[in-house]
C-alpha positions as CSV (number, residue, x, y, z in Angstrom):
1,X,87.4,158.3,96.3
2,X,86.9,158.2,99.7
3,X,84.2,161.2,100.3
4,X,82.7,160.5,96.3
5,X,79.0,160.5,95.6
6,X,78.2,161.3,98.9
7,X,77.1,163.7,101.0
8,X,77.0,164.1,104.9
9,X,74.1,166.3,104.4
10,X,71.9,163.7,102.5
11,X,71.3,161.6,105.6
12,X,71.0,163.7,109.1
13,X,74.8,164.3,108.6
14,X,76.0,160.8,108.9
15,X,80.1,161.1,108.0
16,X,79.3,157.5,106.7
17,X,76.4,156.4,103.8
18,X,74.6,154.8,105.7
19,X,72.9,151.6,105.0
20,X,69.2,151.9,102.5
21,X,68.0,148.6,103.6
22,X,64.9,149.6,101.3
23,X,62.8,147.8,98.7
24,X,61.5,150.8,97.1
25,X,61.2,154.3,96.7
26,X,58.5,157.4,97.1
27,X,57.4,159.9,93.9
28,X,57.0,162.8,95.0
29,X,54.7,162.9,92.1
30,X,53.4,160.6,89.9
31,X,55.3,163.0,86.8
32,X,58.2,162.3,88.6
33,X,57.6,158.8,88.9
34,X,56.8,158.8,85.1
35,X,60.4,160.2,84.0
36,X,62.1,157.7,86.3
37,X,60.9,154.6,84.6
38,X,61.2,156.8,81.2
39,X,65.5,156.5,81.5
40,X,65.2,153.3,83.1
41,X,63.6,151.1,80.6
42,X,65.6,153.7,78.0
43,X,62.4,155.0,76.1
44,X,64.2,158.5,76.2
45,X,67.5,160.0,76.2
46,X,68.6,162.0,79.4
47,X,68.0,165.5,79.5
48,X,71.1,168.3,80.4
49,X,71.7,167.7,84.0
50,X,69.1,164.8,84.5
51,X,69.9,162.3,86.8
52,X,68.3,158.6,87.2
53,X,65.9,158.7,90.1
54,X,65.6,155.7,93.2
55,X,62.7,153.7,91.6
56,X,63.4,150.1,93.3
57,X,66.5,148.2,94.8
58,X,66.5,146.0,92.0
59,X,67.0,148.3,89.7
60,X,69.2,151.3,91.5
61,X,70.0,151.7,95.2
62,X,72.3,154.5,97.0
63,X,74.7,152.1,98.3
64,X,74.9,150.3,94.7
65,X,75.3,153.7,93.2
66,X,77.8,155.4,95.1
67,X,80.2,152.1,95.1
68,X,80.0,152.1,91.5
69,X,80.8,156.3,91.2
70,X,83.7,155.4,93.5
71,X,85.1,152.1,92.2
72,X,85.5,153.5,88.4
73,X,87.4,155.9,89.8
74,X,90.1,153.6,90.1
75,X,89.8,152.6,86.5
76,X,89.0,155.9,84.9
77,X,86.2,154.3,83.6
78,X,82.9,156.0,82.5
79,X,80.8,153.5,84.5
80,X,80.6,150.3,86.5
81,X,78.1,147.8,87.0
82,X,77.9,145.8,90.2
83,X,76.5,142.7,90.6
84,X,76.1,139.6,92.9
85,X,79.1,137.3,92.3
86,X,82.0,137.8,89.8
87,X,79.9,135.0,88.2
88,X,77.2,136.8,87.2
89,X,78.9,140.1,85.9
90,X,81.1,136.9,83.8
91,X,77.8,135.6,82.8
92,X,75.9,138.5,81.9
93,X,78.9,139.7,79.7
94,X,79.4,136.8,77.4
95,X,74.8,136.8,77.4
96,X,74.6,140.6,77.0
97,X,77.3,141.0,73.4
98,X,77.6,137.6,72.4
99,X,74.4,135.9,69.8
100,X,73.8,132.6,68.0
101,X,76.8,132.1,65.5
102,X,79.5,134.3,67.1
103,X,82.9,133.5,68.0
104,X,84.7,134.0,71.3
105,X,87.9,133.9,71.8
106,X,89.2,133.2,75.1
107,X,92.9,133.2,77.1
108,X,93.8,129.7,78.5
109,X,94.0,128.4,81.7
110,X,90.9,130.5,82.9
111,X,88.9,130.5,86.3
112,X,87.3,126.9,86.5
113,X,83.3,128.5,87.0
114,X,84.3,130.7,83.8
115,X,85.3,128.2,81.4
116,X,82.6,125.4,82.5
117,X,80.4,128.4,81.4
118,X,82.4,129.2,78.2
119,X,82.7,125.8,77.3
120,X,79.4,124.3,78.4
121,X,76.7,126.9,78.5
122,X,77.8,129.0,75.1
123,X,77.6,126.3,72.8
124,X,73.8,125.2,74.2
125,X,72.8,128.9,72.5
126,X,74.8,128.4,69.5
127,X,78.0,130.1,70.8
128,X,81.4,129.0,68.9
129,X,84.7,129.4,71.6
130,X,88.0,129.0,70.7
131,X,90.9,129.0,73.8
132,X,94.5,130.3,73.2
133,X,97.3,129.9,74.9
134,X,99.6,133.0,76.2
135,X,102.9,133.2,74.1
136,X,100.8,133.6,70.6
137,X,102.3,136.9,68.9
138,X,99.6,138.6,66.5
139,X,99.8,136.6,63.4
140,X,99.8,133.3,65.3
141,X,96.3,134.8,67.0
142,X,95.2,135.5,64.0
143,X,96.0,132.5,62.0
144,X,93.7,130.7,64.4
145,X,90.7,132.8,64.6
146,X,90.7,132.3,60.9
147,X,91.1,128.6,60.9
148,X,87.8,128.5,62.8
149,X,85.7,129.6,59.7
150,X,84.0,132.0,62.0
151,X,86.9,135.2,61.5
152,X,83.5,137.4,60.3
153,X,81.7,136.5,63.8
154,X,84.5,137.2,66.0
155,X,82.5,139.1,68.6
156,X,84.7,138.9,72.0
157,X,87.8,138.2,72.8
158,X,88.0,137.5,76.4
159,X,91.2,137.4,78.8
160,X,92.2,136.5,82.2
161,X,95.9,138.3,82.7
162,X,97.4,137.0,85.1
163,X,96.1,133.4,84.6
164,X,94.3,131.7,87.3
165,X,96.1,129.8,88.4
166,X,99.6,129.8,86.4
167,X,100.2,133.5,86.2
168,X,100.4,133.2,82.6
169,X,100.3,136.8,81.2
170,X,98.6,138.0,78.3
171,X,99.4,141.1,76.6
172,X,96.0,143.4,76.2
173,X,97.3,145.5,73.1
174,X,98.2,142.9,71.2
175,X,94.4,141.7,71.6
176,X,92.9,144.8,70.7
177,X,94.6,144.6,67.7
178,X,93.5,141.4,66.4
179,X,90.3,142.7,67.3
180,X,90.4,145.5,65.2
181,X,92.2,143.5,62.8
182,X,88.9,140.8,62.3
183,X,86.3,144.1,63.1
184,X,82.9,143.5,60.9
185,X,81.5,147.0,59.5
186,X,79.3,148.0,62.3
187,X,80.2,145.9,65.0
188,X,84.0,145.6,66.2
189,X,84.8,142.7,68.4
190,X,85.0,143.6,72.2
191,X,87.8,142.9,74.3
192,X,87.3,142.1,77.9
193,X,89.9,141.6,80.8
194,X,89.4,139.8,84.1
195,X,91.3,141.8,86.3
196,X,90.6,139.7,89.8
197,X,94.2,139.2,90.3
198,X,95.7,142.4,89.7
199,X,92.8,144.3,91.2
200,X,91.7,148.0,90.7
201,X,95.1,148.6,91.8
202,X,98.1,147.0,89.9
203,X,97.0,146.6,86.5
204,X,94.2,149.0,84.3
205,X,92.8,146.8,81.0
206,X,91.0,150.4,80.0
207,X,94.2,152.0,79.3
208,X,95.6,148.9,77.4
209,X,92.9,149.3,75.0
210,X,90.5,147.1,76.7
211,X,86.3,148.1,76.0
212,X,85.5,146.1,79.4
213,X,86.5,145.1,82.6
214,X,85.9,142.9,85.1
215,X,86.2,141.9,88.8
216,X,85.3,138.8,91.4
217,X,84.7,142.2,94.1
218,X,84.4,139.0,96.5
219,X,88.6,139.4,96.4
220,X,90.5,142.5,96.9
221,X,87.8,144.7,96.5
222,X,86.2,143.1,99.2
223,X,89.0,141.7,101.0
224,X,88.1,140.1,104.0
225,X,85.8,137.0,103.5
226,X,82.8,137.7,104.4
227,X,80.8,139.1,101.1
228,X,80.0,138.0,97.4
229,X,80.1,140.1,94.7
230,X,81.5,141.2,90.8
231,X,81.7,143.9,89.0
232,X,82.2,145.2,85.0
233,X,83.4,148.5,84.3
234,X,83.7,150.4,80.7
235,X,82.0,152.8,78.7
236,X,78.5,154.7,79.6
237,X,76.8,152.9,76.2
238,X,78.2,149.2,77.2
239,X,77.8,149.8,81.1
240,X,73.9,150.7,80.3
241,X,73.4,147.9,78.3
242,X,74.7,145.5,81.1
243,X,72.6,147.3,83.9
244,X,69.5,147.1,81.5
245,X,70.0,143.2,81.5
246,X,71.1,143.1,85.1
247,X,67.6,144.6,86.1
248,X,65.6,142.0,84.5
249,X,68.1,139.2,85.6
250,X,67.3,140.4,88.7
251,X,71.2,139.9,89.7
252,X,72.6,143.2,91.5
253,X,73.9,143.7,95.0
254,X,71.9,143.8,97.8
255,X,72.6,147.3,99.9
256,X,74.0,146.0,102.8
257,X,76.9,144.5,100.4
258,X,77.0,148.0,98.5
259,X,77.8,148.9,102.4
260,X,80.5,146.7,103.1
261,X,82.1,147.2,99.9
262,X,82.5,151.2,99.9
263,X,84.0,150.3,103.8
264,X,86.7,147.8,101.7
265,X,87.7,150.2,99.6
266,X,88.8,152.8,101.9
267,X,91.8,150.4,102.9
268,X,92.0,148.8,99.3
269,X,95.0,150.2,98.7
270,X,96.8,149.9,102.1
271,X,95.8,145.9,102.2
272,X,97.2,145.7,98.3
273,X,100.3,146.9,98.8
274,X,101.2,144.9,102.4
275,X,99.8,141.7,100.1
276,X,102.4,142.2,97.3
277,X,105.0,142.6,100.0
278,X,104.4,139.7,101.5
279,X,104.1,137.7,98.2
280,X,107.3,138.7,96.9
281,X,108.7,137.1,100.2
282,X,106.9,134.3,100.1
283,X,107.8,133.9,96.3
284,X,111.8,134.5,96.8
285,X,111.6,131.8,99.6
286,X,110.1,129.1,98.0
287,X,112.2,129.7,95.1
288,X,115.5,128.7,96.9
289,X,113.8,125.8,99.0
290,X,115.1,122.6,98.0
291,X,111.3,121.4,97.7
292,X,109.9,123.1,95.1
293,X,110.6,122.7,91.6
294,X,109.1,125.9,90.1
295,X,107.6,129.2,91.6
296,X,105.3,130.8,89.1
297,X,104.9,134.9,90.2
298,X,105.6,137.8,88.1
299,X,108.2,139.2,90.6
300,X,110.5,136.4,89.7
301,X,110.5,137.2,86.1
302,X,113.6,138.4,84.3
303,X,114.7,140.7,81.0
304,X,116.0,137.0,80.3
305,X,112.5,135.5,80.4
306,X,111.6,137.6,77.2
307,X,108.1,138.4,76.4
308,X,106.1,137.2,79.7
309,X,108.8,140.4,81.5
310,X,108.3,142.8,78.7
311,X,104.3,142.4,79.6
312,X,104.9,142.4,82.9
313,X,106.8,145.8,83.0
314,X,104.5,147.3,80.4
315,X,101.0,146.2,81.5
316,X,101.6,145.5,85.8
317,X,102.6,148.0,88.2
318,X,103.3,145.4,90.9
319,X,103.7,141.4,90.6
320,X,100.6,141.4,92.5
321,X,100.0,139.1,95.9
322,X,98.8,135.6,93.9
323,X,101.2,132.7,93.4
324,X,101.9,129.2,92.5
325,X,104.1,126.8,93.1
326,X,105.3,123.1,92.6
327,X,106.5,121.0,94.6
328,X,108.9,118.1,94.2
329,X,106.3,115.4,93.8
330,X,103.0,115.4,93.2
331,X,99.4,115.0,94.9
332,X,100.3,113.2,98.0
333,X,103.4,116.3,98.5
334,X,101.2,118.8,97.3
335,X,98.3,117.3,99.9
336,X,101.0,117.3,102.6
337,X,102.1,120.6,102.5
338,X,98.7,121.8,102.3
339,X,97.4,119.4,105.7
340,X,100.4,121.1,107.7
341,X,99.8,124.9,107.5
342,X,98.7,126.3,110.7
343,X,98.4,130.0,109.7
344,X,97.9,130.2,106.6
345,X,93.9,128.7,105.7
346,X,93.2,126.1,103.2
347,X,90.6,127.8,101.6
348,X,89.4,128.4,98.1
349,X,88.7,132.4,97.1
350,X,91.6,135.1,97.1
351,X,92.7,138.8,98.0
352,X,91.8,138.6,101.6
353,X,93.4,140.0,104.5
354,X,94.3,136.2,105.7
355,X,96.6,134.2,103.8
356,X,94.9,131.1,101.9
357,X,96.5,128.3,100.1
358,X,94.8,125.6,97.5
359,X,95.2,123.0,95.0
360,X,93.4,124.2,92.0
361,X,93.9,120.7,90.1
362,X,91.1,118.9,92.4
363,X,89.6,122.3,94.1
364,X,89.3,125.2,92.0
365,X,89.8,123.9,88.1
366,X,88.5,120.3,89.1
367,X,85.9,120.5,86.3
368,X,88.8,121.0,83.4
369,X,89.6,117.8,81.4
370,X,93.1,115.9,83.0
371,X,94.1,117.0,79.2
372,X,93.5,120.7,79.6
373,X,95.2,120.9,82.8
374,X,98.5,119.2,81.5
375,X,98.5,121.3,78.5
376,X,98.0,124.6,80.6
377,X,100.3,123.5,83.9
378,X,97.5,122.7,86.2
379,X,99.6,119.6,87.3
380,X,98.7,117.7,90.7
381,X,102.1,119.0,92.7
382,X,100.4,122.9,91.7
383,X,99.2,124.9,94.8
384,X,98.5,128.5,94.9
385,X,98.2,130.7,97.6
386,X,97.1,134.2,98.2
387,X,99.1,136.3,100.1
388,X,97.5,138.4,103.4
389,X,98.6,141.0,105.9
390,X,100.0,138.9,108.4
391,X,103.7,139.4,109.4
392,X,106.2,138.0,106.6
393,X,108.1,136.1,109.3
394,X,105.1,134.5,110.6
395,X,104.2,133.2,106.6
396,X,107.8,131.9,106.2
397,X,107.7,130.2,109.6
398,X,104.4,128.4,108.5
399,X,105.5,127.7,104.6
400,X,109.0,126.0,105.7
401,X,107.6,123.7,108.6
402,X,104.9,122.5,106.1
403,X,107.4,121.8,103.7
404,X,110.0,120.2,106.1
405,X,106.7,117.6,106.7
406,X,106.8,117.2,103.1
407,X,110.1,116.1,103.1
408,X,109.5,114.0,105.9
409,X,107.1,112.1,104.6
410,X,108.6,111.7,101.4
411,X,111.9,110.2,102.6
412,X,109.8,107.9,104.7
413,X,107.3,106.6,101.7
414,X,110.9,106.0,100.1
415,X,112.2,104.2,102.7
416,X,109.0,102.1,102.6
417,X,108.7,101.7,99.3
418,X,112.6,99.9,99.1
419,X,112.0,97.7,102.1
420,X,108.8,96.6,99.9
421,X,111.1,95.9,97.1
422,X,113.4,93.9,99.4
């Protein structure tokens, strides 16, 4: 992956790609220039051993390119789209292969920015969505697509496995089966996974029988805080399609984040795998601390714990560096623990190299109805944190003093609380 798409002698023999901080591009003849825009506005088919020429950033760029060759390598997929948030390769999904009338089906809990789009953009453009719950075997998922009266439009069904922010897990065959199962001649419905919180890494939607999927490239692609970016990979015919609407959207990369990206993934995999270390630590701690009520991370799961394990072992090759937990309480304990970190950041966003911890009730899902969040967990003594690089020891150390200020402050609104009552 490292060395793909590029070579040294392309650019004076720079071991790096460098940087083509370039609005547009010279023909070397005005022919040339002609078959260019020819594949790129798709008024012809390719011809053997034809490659798309550099017409103009918006539409194709060498650092956009080769990040996109490299990162579906990590998929297998045929192609990859990147674009400028994980919100707009969310948004121009569900626009590109959804129309007026059609049904999407989507996992619940979900990303707050993705269901405030699902639930309050679709519908403006005539857009039916139904949510789902995980646990639903394949009749149950059925049952209710067909209670919709729209089972003939099914065009999508979208999941987010593991949930943000619950670690719900939904299993990606069983989808594509229901899919196939409501298919209208001529037009199956599409599955698409959100892969943020697994990564490129510990789980691949593709193999499960997903036709897309996607990334926040801000996370673990990215890794360290400092860019913005998403990504959709899949087939050559549905990548095309995307990067045809992408163009005119006017809503790729830039190449100096094309740059930083191809840097990320160099370490991608070293960061990932000192993340899930440190999450399973993190997770078997606050499972045994007298503070917590329940730890939500797929590590912890059990053959006892039925279907949620048998997903997990089939679909994850690692629990991943994301968790949640409760804590005895709710808000003001939740609050508490979160005002007393030291090293670990209260910050929003996930999968960099430092640790980050937030409460998605009033940060993150703040925009979901009070009744959505009690009916999918989202409760107000819920905080999540991403696990980083830093030393284990040093996490612990910073998780159990905030925790002991927790307690501290509990027992004291207690004690307060009874002298009122006196």
């Amino acid at each position: 992956m490292m060395s793909f798409g590029y070579k040294p002698a392309w650019s004076e023999g720079a071991i790096k790609c460098p940087v083509f901080q370039t609005s547009t591009f010279v023909f070397q003849s005005a022919e040339e220039g002609k078959a260019f825009f020819e594949l790129a506005y798709g008024l012809r088919e390719k011809q053997k051993n034809e490659k798309t020429g550099l017409i103009y950033s918006r539409i194709n760029n060498p650092d956009m390119e080769i990040l996109e060759e490299r990162l579906r390598l990590w998929d297998e997929a045929e192609a990859c789209a990147m674009f400028g948030s994980g919100m707009a390769a969310i948004a121009a999904t569900l626009m590109e292969f959804l129309q007026p009338g059609d049904l999407l089906l989507y996992s619940n809990p979900l990303y707050g920015g993705t269901v405030h789009f699902i639930e309050h953009f679709l519908p403006k453009y005539g857009i039916r969505t139904q949510g789902f719950p995980a646990g639903m075997n394949e009749e149950e998922l059925s049952n209710l697509i067909e209670k919709t009266g729209c089972a003939d439009r099914l065009a999508m069904i979208y999941l987010e496995t593991p949930a943000n922010p619950t670690n719900d897990l939904f299993d990606i065959a069983l989808c594509r089966r229901v899919a196939d199962r409501h298919a209208a001649p001529g037009r199956p419905p599409l599955v698409a996974v959100d892969n943020t919180y697994m990564g490129p890494l510990w789980q691949h939607p593709l193999q499960h029988g997903a036709d897309l999927v996607l990334y926040s490239a801000t996370k673990y692609i990215g890794g360290h805080s400092d860019v913005i970016a998403g990504a959709v990979l899949g087939s050559e015919t549905l990548i095309g399609r995307l990067k045809n609407l992408r163009t005119f959207l006017g809503s790729m990369i830039s190449p100096w984040t094309g740059w930083l990206l191809m840097r990320s993934l160099e370490t991608l995999k070293l960061r990932m795998e000192k993340q899930a270390a440190n999450a399973q630590a993190i997770a078997t701690f606050l499972a045994a601390h007298p503070k917590v009520k329940t730890v939500h991370y797929p590590g912890l799961l059990r053959p006892e714990d039925g279907e949620p394990y048998r997903i997990y072992r089939k679909q994850l090759t690692s629990p991943g560096a994301m968790l949640s937990f409760e804590t005895v309480g709710g808000e003001q304990e939740a609050f508490a623990f979160l005002n007393n970190l030291h090293l670990i950041k209260l910050a929003v966003s996930l999968g960099s190299t430092e640790s980050l911890a937030q409460h998605p009730a009033t940060m993150t899902h703040a925009g979901i109805s009070p009744e959505e969040k009690s009916k999918y967990g989202i409760t107000d003594a819920l905080v999540r944190i991403s696990a980083g690089v830093e030393h284990p020891d040093d996490l612990l150390r910073d998780i159990g003093q905030a925790l002991d200020q927790v307690a501290a402050k509990r027992i004291a609104a207690i004690g307060k609380a009874a002298k009122q009552a006196a």
